[in-house]
VOPATOR-353583 format. One line per field, with one value per residue (C-alpha): residue in three letters; x, y, z. Coordinates in steps of 0.25 Angstrom, whole numbers, plus 5000, padded with zeros to 4 digits. Example, Ala and Ser with C-alpha at 12.3 -4.5 7.8 and 13.67 -1.06 7.14 Angstrom:
BEGIN
zalum: (ALA;SER)
xx: (5049;5055)
yy: (4982;4996)
zz: (5031;5029)
END
This chain:
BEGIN
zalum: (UNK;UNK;UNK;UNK;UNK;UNK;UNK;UNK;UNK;UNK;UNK;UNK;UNK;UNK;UNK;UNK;UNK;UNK;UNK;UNK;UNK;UNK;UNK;UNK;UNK;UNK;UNK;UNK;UNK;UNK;UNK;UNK;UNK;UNK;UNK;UNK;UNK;UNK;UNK;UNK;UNK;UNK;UNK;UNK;UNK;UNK;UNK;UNK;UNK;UNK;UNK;UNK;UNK;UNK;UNK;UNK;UNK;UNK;UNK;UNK;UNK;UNK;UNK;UNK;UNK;UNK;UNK;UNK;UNK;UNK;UNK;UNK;UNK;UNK;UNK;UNK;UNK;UNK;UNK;UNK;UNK;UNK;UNK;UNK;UNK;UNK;UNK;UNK;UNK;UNK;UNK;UNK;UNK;UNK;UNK;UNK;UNK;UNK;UNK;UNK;UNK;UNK;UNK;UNK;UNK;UNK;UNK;UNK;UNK;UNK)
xx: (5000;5006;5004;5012;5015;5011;5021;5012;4998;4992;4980;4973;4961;4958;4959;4950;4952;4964;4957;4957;4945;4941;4941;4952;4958;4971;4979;4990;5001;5006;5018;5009;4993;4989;4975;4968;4967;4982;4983;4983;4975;4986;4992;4977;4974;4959;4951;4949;4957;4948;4952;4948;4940;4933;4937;4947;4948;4961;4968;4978;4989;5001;5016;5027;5037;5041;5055;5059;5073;5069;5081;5091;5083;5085;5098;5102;5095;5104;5094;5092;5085;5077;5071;5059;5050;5060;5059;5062;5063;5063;5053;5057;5052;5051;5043;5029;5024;5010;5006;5010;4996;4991;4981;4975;4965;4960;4955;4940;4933;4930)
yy: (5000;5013;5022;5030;5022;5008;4997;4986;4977;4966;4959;4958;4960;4974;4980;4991;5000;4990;4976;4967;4964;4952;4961;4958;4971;4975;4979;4992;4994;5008;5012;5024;5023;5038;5045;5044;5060;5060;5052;5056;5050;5041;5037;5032;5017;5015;5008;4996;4992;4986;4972;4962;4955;4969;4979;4977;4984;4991;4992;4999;4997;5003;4994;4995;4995;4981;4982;4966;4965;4955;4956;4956;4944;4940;4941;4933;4922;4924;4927;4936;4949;4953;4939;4942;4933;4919;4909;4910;4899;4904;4916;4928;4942;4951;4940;4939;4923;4919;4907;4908;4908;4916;4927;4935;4939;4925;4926;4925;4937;4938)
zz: (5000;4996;5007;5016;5029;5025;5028;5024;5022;5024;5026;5041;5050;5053;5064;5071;5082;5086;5086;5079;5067;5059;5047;5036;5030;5023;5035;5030;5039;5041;5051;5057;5057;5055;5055;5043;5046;5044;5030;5017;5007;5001;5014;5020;5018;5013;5021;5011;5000;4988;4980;4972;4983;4988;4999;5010;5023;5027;5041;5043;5055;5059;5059;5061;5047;5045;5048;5045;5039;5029;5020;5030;5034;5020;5020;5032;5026;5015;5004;4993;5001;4987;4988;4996;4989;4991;5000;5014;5024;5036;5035;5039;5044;5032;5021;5017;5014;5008;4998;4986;4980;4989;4982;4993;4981;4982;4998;5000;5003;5020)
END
């Protein structure tokens, strides 16, 4: 996501007023949670994002910048550090792993 302060997404149950919900939602990280007073029009995260299976809730959450040395990681293990999509046995911090014929496109709508 192209906005000022993002530092990632994912998917997640949203949370409201700090607990916990049963409702999936595109979870948005951002390093500082601000007003929406406070945002300008490009740095505000709609509330839902639309897809090919409808409308999807947004929740944004403050985090930390990820700060895992994955290719120094990479490195001690004596592989190539450009090579982020390899096989790594074991896994560590820093990496990503789903199926390979994983299509999140595919999932039933809840």
């Amino acid at each position: 996501m192209q906005r000022s302060g993002v530092v990632g997404v994912g998917l997640g149950l949203k949370k409201v007023n700090g607990l916990l919900t049963d409702i999936p939602a595109v979870k948005v990280f951002v390093t500082h949670k601000r007003p929406r007073a406070e945002l300008s029009d490009s740095e505000t995260v709609p509330p839902t994002l639309s897809g090919s299976q409808g409308e999807a809730p947004t929740d944004v959450e403050e985090m930390d910048p990820m700060t895992a040395p994955v290719h120094s990681s990479l490195a001690q293990l004596g592989k190539d550090v450009t090579d982020l999509r390899g096989r790594h046995r074991p896994v560590f911090g820093g990496l990503s792993a789903s199926h390979f014929q994983f299509d999140i496109e595919r999932l039933p709508s809840p």
